[in-house]
C-alpha positions as CSV (number, residue, x, y, z in Angstrom):
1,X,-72.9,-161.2,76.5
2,X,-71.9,-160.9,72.9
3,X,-73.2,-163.0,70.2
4,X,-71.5,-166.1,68.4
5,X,-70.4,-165.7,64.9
6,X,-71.8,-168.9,64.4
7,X,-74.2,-170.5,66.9
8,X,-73.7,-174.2,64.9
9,X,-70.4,-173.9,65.7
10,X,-68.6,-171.5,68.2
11,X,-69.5,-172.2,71.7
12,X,-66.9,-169.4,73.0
13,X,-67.7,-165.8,71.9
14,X,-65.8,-163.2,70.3
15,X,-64.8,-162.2,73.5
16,X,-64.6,-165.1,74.9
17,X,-68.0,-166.2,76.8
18,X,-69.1,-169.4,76.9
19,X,-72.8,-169.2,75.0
20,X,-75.5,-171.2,76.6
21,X,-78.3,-171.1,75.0
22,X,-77.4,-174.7,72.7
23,X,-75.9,-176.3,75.8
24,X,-79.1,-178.6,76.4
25,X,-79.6,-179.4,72.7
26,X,-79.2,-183.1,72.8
27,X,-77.4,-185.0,70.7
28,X,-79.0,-187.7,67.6
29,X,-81.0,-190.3,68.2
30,X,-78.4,-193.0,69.4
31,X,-75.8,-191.0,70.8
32,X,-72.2,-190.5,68.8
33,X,-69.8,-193.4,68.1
34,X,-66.6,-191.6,67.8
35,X,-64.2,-194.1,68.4
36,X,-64.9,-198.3,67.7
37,X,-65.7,-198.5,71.0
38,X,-67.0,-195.9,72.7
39,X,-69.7,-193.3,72.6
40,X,-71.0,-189.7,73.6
41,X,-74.3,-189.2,74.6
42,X,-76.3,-186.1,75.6
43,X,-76.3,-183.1,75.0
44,X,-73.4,-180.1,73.2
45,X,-73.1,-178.6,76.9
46,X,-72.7,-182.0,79.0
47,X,-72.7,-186.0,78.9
48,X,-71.6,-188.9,78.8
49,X,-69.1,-191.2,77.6
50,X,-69.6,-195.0,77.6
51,X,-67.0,-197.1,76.3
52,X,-67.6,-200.9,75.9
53,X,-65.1,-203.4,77.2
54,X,-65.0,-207.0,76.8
55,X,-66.4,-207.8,80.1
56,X,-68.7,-204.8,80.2
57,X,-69.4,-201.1,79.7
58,X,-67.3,-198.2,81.4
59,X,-69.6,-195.3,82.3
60,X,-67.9,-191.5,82.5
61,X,-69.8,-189.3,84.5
62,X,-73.8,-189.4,85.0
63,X,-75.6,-186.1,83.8
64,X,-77.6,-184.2,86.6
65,X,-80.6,-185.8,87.8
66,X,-82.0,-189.6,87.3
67,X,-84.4,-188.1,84.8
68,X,-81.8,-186.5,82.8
69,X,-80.2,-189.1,82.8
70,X,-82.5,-191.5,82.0
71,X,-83.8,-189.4,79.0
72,X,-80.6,-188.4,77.5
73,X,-78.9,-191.5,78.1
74,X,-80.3,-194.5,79.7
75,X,-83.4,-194.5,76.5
76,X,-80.7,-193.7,73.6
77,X,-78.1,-197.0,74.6
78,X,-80.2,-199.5,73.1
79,X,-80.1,-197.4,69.7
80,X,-76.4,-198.1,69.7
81,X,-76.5,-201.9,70.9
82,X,-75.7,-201.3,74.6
83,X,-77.3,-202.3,77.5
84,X,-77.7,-200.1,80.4
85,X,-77.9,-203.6,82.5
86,X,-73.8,-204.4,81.1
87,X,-72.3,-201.2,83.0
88,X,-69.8,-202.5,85.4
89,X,-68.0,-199.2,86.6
90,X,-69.2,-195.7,86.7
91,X,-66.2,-193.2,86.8
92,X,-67.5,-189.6,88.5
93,X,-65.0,-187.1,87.0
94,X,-65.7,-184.3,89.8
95,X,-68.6,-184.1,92.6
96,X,-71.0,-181.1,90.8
97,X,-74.5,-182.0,90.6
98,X,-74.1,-181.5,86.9
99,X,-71.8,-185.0,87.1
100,X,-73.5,-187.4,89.6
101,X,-77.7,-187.2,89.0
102,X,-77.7,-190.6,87.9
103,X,-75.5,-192.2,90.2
104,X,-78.5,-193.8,92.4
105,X,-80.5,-195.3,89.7
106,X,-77.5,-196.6,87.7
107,X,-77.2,-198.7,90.9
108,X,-81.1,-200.0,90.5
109,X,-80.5,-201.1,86.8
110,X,-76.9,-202.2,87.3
111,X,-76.7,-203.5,91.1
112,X,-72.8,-205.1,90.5
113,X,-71.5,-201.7,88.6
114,X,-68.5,-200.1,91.0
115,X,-68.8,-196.4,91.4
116,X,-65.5,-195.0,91.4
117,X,-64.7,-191.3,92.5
118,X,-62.1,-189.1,94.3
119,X,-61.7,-189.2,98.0
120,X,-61.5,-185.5,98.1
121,X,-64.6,-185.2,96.4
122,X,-66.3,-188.1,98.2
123,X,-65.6,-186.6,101.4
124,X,-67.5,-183.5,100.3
125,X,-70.2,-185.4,98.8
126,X,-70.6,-187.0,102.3
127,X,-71.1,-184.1,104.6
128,X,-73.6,-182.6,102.2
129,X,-75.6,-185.4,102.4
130,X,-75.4,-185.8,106.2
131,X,-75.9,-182.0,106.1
132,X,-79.6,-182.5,104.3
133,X,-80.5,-185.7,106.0
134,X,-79.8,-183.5,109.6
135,X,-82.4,-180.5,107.8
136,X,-79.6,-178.1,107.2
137,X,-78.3,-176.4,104.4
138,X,-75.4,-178.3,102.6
139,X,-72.5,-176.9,102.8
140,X,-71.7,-176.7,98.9
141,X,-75.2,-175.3,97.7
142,X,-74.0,-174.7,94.4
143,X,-72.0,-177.2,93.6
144,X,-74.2,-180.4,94.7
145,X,-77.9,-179.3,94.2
146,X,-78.8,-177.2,90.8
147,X,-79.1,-173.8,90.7
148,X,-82.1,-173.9,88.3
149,X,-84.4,-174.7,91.1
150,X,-85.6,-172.1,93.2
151,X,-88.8,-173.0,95.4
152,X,-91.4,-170.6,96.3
153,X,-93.1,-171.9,99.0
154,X,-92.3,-174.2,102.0
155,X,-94.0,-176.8,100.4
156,X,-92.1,-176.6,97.0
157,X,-88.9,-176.4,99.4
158,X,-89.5,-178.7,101.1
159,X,-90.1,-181.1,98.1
160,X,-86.8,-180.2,96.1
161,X,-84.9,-181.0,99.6
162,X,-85.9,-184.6,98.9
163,X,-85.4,-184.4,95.4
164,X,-81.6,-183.6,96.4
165,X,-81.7,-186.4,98.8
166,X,-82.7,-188.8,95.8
167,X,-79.8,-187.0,93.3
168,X,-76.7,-187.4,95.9
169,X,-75.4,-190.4,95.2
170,X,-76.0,-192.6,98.6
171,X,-71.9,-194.3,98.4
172,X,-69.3,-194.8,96.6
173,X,-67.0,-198.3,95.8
174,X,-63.7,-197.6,95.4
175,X,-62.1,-194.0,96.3
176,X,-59.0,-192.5,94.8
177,X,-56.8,-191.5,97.0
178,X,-53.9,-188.4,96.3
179,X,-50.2,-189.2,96.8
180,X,-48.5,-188.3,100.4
181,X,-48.4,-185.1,101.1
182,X,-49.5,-183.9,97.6
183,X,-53.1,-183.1,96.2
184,X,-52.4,-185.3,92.7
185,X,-51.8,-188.9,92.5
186,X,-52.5,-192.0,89.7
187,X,-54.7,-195.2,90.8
188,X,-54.5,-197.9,88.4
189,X,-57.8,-200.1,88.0
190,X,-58.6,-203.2,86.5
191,X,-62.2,-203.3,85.5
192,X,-61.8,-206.8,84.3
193,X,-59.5,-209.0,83.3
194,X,-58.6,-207.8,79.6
195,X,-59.0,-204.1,80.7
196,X,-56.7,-201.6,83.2
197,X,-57.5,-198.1,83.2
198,X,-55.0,-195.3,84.8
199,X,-57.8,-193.1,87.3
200,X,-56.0,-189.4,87.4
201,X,-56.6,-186.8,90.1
202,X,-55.5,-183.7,88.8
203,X,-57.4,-181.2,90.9
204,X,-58.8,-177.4,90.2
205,X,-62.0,-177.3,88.7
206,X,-63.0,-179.1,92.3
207,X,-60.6,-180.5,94.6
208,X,-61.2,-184.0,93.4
209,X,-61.4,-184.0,90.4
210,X,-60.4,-186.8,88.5
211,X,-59.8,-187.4,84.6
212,X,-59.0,-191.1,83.8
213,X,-56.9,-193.1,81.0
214,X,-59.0,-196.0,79.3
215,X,-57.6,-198.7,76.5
216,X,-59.9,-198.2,73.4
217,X,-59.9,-198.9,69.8
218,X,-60.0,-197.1,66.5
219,X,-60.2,-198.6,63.4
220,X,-59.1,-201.6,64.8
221,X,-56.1,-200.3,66.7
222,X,-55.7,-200.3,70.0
223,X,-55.4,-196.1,71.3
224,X,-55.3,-194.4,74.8
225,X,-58.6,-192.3,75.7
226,X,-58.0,-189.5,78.2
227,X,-62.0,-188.9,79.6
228,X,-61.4,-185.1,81.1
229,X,-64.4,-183.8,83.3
230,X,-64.5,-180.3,84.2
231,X,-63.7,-176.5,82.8
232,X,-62.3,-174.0,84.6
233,X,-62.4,-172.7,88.3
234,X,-59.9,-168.9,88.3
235,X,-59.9,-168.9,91.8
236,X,-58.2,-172.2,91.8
237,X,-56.7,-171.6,88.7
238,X,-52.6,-171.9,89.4
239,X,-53.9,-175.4,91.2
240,X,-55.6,-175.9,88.1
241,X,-52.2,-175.2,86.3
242,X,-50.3,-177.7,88.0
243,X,-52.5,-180.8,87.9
244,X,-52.2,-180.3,84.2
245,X,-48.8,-180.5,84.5
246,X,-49.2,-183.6,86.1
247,X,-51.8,-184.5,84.2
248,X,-49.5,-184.3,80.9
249,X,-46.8,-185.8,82.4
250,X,-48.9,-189.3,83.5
251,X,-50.6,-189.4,80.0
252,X,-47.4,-188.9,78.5
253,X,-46.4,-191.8,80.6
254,X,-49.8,-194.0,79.5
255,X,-49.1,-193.4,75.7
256,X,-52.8,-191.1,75.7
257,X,-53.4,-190.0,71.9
258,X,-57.4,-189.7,72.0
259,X,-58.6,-187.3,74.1
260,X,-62.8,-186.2,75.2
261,X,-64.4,-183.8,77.7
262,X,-67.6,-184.5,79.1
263,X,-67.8,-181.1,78.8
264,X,-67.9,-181.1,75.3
265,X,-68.3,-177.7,74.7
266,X,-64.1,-177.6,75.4
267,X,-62.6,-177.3,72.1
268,X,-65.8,-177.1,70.0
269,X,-66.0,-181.3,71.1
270,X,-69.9,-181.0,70.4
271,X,-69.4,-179.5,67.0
272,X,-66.9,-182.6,65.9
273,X,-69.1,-185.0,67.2
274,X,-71.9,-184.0,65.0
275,X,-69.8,-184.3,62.1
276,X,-68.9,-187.6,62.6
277,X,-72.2,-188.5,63.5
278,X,-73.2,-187.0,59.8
279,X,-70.2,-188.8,58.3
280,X,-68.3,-191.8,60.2
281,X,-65.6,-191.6,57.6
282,X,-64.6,-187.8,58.3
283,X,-61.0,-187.1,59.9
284,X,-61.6,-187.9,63.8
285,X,-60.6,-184.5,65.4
286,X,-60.6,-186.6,69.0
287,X,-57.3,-189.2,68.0
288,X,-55.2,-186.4,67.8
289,X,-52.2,-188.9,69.0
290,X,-49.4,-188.5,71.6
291,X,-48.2,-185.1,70.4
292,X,-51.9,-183.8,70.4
293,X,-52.8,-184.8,73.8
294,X,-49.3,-183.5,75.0
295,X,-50.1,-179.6,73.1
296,X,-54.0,-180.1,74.3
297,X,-53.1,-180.0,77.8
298,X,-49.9,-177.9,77.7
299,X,-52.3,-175.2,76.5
300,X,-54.9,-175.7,78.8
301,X,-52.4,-175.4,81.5
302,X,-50.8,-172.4,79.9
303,X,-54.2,-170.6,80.3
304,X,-54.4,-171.7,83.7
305,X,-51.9,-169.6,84.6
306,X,-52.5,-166.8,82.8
307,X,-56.2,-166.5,84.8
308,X,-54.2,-166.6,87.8
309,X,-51.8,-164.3,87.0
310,X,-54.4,-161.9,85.7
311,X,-56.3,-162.2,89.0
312,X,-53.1,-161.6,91.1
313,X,-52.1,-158.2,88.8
314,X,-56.3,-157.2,89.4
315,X,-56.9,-157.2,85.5
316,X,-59.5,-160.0,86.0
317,X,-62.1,-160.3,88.8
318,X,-63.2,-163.7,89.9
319,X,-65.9,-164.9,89.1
């Protein structure tokens, strides 16, 4: 792997490779306001975005164990006047273990919050579980348990299988389903009675996956947030292409003109949110308005289908 011209800044290579040696570097003390209301928190590689509504907080994805979460993001609310106890829906952008740790113990703080999620990516959630609760292997090892662990006795496995047990979320609320006979489809949700937001599946990095349109404000206007959650998946890459078709045709639709990746390594998102953490008042890289959001996602499409058509001609292998 080839190094960064500048580690404070470029997260992809020279030649492209996503660098991860920052990705765990958590974010300041309080997380990032970057819009009026709503916030990032934890860390350049992966978190969270909260974004507060009049009858409560909207949670975007949930980090990758209850102690992450807890340290990155549960502790560091307060610091920007939230409560952890005001989160009323949790929105699970795919089912990787990277996206659901905190799922479980967002229910023991906030018993009445409705955890919404994909049925796809429910369904797969599901059998995993019953898979470990029956002593077997789940069937998507690296995808709902993390690869970091690797036990070296029976003991030590047999401790992590709990641990897994405790990180896969036990149910979900409310389950977005794809259109008839196609894998995309658009459920609209109110989360109160002020506030609707647009839930999006646009699968490819899993075959859930689910970005979502959320009313927000920006210096005192009211804007369009498109939460994305996910990167890239080549061997479902011309999938991946057309959900973000779809995808930009619905925002289009929703009026989106903000747009954030829980991933916020996408784009250099980690980089801008440090700078307006350092200076509220710079230019907001993130309300990039309608015509933004339109190029932002016509381009990531675009090199959707350029992995897949380098995998079909053999110049890529996948990985």
């Amino acid at each position: 792997m080839d190094d960064p011209v500048d580690i404070t800044r470029d997260y992809v290579s020279p030649k492209g490779f996503f660098h991860s040696t920052e990705a765990r570097r958590l974010m300041p003390a309080g997380g990032v306001r970057f819009l009026d209301n709503a916030w990032y928190f934890g860390a350049d590689g992966l978190g969270v975005v909260v974004v507060k509504t009049p009858e409560g907080l909207l949670l975007f994805d949930t980090m990758s164990t209850p102690e992450e979460f807890q340290k990155a993001i549960l502790s560091e609310m307060p610091a920007a006047g939230l409560d952890p106890k005001d989160i009323r829906y949790v929105f699970v952008g795919h089912y990787h273990w990277d996206h659901t740790g905190g799922v479980n113990l967002i229910r023991k703080i906030a018993p009445r919050a409705k955890v919404v999620i994909s049925e796809p990516d429910a369904r797969i959630v599901d059998q995993s579980r019953a898979a470990l609760l029956a002593g077997n292997k789940s069937p998507y090892p690296s995808a709902l348990v993390s690869p970091r662990a690797q036990p070296k006795t029976p003991e030590e496995a047999k401790e992590l299988h709990a641990t897994r047990l405790l990180s896969i979320p036990q149910k979900f609320d409310i389950l977005v389903h794809p259109e008839p006979g196609l894998k995309t489809g658009t459920m609209m949700i109110r989360t109160g009675a002020k506030t609707e937001v647009a839930a999006i599946l646009d699968p490819g990095h899993t075959p859930g996956q689910m970005s979502v349109v959320v009313p927000v404000l920006h210096q005192g206007t009211m804007r369009k947030l498109l939460v994305m959650s996910g990167n890239d998946n080549p061997e479902e890459a011309m999938q991946y292409a057309i959900s973000m078709d779809y995808l930009r045709s619905v925002a289009a639709q929703l009026g989106a003109d903000t747009v954030i990746n829980t991933h916020p390594y996408q784009s250099a998102m980690f980089y801008h949110l440090r700078q307006l953490k350092a200076n509220p008042a710079s230019p907001n890289p993130f309300a990039m308005g309608p015509d933004g959001v339109d190029r932002f996602l016509g381009i990531f499409g675009q090199c959707q289908r350029a992995v897949a058509n380098r995998l079909k001609d053999g110049t890529w292998l996948a990985f």
